[in-house]
C-alpha positions in Angstrom: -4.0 4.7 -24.9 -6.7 3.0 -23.0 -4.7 0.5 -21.3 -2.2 3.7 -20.4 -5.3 5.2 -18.3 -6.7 1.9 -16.9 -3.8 -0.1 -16.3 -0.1 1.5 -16.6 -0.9 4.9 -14.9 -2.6 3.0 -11.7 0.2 0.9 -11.6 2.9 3.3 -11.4 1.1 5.4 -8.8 0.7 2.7 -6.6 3.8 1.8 -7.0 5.3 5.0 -6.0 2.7 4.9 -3.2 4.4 1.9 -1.6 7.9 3.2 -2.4 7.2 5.8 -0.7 5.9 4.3 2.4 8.8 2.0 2.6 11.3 4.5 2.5 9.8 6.5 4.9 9.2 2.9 7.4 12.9 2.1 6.6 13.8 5.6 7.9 12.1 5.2 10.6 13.6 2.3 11.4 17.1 3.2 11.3 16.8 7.3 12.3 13.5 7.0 14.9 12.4 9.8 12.8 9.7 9.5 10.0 10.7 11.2 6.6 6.6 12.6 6.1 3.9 11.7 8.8 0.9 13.2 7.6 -1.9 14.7 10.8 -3.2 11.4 12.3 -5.4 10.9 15.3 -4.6 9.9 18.9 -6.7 6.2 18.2 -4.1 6.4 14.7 -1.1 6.9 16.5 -1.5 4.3 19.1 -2.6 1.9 16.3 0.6 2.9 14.6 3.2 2.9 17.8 1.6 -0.7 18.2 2.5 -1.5 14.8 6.1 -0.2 15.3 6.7 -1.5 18.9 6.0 -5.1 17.8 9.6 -5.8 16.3 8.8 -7.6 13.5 5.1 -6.1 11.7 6.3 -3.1 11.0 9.8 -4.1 9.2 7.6 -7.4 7.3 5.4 -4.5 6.3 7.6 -2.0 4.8 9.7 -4.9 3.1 6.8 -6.4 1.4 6.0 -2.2 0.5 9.4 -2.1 -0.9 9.6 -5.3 -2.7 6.2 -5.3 -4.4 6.6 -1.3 -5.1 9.7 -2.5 -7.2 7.9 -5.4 -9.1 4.7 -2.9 -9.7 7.1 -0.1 -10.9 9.3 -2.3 -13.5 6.1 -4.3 -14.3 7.5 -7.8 -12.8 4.7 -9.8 -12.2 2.4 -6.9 -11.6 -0.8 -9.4 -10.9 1.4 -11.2 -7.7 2.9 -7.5 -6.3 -0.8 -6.7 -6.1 -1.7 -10.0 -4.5 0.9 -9.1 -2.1 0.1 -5.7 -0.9 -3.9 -6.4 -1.0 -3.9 -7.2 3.3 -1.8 -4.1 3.1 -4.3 -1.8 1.3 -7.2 -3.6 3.2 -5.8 -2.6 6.9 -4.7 1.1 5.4 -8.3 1.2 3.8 -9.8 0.3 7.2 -7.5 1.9 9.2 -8.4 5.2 7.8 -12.3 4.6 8.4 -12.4 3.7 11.8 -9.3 5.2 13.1 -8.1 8.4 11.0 -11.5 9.4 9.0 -9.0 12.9 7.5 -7.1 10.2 5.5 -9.9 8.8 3.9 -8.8 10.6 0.8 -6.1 8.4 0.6 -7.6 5.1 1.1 -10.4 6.2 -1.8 -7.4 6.6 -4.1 -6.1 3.1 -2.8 -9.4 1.4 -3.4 -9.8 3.5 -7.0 -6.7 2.3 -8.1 -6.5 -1.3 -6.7 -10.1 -1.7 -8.0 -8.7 -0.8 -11.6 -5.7 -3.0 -11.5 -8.3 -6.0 -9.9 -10.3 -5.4 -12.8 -7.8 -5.3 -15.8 -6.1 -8.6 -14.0 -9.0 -10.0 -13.1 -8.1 -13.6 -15.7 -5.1 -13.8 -13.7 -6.7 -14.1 -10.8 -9.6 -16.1 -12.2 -8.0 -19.9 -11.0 -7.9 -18.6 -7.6 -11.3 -17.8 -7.3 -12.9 -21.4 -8.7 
C-alpha cells in the first residue's frame, strides 16, 4: 500500500501530465491550435511563442513528453523517463515563478511529485552522483 501512495500513484500522474502536454504540443503542431491553454501572462506567452517559433525546441520537447510519459505510464525504466523529463520540469517549475506566478500550483505539484519519485529512486540514481 505504501509504495501505491509514494511511488505508483506519482508516477502515473506524471505521466498523464506529460501525455497530456504532448498531445496538446503535437496538436499544435499539426492544427496551429492548442487542444487546452490554460490563462498565461503576456512575459508567458512570448516565452512560449519563442519556444514554438524556434522549429525544433518545441517538437524535441513534446517528443521527449510523449516518449517518457509512455515509459512512466507502463513503468519502463521509470528511473531514466524521469531523468529525462527533469530539464523539463526544471524550466516549467521556473517558468511559472518568474514568468506565470497563477500556475504555480502546477509546478508545486511537479516538484511534489518529482521530489517523491527522486526520493523512492534515489539508489538508482546513487552512481551518478559519486
Amino acid at each position: 500500500m505504501l509504495r501505491l501512495i509514494t511511488v505508483d500513484v506519482p508516477r502515473i500522474l506524471l505521466a498523464l501530465i506529460f501525455l497530456l502536454g504532448a498531445a496538446n504540443g503535437f496538436a499544435w503542431m499539426i492544427t496551429g491550435q492548442d487542444l487546452i491553454h490554460p490563462p498565461t501572462s503576456d512575459a508567458g506567452m512570448r516565452f512560449e511563442a519563442a519556444l514554438r517559433e524556434s522549429g525544433f525546441l518545441w517538437p524535441l520537447m513534446k517528443s521527449i513528453d510523449l516518449v517518457a510519459g509512455v515509459m512512466l505510464l507502463f513503468n519502463r525504466a521509470p528511473a531514466l523517463a524521469l531523468l529525462m523529463l527533469l530539464p523539463i520540469i526544471a524550466v516549467i517549475v521556473l517558468f511559472h515563478l518568474v514568468l506565470n506566478p497563477g500556475g504555480i500550483p502546477i509546478a508545486a505539484v511537479l516538484s511534489v511529485l518529482t521530489a517523491m519519485l527522486l526520493f523512492a529512486w534515489r539508489d538508482r540514481y546513487a552512481a551518478l552522483l559519486r
